[in-house]
C-alpha positions in Angstrom: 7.1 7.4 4.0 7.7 9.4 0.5 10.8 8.8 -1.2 12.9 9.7 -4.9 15.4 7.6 -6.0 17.5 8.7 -9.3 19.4 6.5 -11.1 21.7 6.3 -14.4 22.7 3.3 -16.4 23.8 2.5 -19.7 21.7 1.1 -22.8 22.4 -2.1 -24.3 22.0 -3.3 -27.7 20.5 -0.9 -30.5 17.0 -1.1 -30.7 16.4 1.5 -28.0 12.4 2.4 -29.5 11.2 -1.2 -28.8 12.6 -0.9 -25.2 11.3 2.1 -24.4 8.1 1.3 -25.8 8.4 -1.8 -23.0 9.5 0.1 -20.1 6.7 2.6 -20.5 4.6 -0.1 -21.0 5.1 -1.9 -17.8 6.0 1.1 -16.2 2.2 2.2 -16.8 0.5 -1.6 -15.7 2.7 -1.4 -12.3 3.3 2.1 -11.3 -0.6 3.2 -10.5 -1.6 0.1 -8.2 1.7 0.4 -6.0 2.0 4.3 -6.0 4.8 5.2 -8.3 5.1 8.0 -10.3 8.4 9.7 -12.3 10.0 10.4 -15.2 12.4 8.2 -17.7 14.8 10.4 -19.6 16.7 8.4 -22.4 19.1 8.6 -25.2 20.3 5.8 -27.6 23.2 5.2 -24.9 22.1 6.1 -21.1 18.9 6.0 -19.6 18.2 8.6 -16.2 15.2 8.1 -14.2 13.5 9.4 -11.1 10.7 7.2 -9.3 9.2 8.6 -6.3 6.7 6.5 -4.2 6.4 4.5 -0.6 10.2 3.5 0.3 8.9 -0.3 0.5 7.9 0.1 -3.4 10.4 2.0 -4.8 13.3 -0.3 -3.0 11.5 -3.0 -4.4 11.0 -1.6 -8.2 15.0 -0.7 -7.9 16.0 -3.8 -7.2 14.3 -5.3 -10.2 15.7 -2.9 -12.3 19.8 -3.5 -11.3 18.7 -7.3 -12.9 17.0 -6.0 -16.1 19.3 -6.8 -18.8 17.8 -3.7 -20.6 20.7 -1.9 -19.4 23.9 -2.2 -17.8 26.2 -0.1 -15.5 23.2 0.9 -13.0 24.5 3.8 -11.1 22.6 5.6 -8.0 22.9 9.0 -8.3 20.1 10.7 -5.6 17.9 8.5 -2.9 16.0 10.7 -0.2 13.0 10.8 2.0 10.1 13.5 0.7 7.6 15.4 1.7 6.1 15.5 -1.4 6.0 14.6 -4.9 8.1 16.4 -8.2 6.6 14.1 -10.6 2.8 13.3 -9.4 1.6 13.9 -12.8 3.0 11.0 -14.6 2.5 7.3 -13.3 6.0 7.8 -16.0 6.9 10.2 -18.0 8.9 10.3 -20.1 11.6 12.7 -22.3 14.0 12.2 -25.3 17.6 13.2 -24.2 19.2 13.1 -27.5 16.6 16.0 -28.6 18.1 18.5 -26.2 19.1 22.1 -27.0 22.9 22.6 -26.9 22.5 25.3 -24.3 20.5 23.3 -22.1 22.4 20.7 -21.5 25.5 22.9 -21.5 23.9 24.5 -18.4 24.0 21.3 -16.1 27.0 19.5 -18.0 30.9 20.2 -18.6 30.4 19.5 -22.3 27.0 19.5 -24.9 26.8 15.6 -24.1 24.4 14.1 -21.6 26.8 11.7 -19.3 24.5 11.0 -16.1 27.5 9.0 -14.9 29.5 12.0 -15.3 26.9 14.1 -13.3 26.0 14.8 -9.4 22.4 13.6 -8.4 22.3 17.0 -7.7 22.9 18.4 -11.3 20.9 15.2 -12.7 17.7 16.5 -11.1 17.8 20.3 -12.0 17.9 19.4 -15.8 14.9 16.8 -15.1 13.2 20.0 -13.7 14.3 22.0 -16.3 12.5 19.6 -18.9 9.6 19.6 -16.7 9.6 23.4 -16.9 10.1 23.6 -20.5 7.5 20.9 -21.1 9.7 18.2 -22.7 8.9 15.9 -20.5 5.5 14.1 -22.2 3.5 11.3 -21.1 0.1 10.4 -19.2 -1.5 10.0 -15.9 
């Protein structure tokens, strides 16, 4: 069974490059041998990510991620079962919030600030598609 979970949390400390660079790192040693794909959207302040794979797996990689001390304030914004894959392409991709137009994010958010916490799962995974569609969302297989 398929499933996408989408969760928001919080950065913490400065260095947010070197962390990235980490996540995507493991996220591309452990993703491929236990069938998870996604996307990691970031800022210097919030990280938003979508992982879609077998409920077992993703449950699992979730759970590691409310201990990772990466981040803080881990909030669960979207979980549900799936017929099929969004983000099949990318074992994680991955796409720079704080480089946003304006009127992007002005079209899923009250103000021209990303605040995950502040948004529905709903709203949250329209502008994740939206970078998809505009092709800001870069990474590999």
């Amino acid at each position: 069974m398929l499933v996408r979970l989408l969760y928001a949390s919080r950065a913490v400390g400065d260095s947010q490059n070197a962390v990235i660079h980490d996540i995507m790192q493991q996220s591309h040693a452990h993703n491929p041998g236990n069938g998870i794909t996604g996307v990691l959207c970031y800022s210097d302040k919030v990280y938003m990510q979508v992982l879609e794979g077998g409920r077992a797996a993703i449950n699992a990689l979730y759970a590691k991620i409310l201990r990772d001390p990466r981040h803080t304030d881990v909030v669960l914004l979207h979980y549900e079962e799936i017929a099929e894959r969004r983000f099949s392409c990318w074992t994680m991709g991955q796409a720079n919030l704080a480089k946003l137009n304006t009127s992007t994010l002005l079209r899923f958010c009250e103000i021209p600030e990303i605040n995950p916490h502040a948004m529905s799962g709903k709203h949250s995974l329209a502008l994740i598609d939206e970078l998809m569609a505009t092709a800001t969302v870069v990474g590999r297989a």
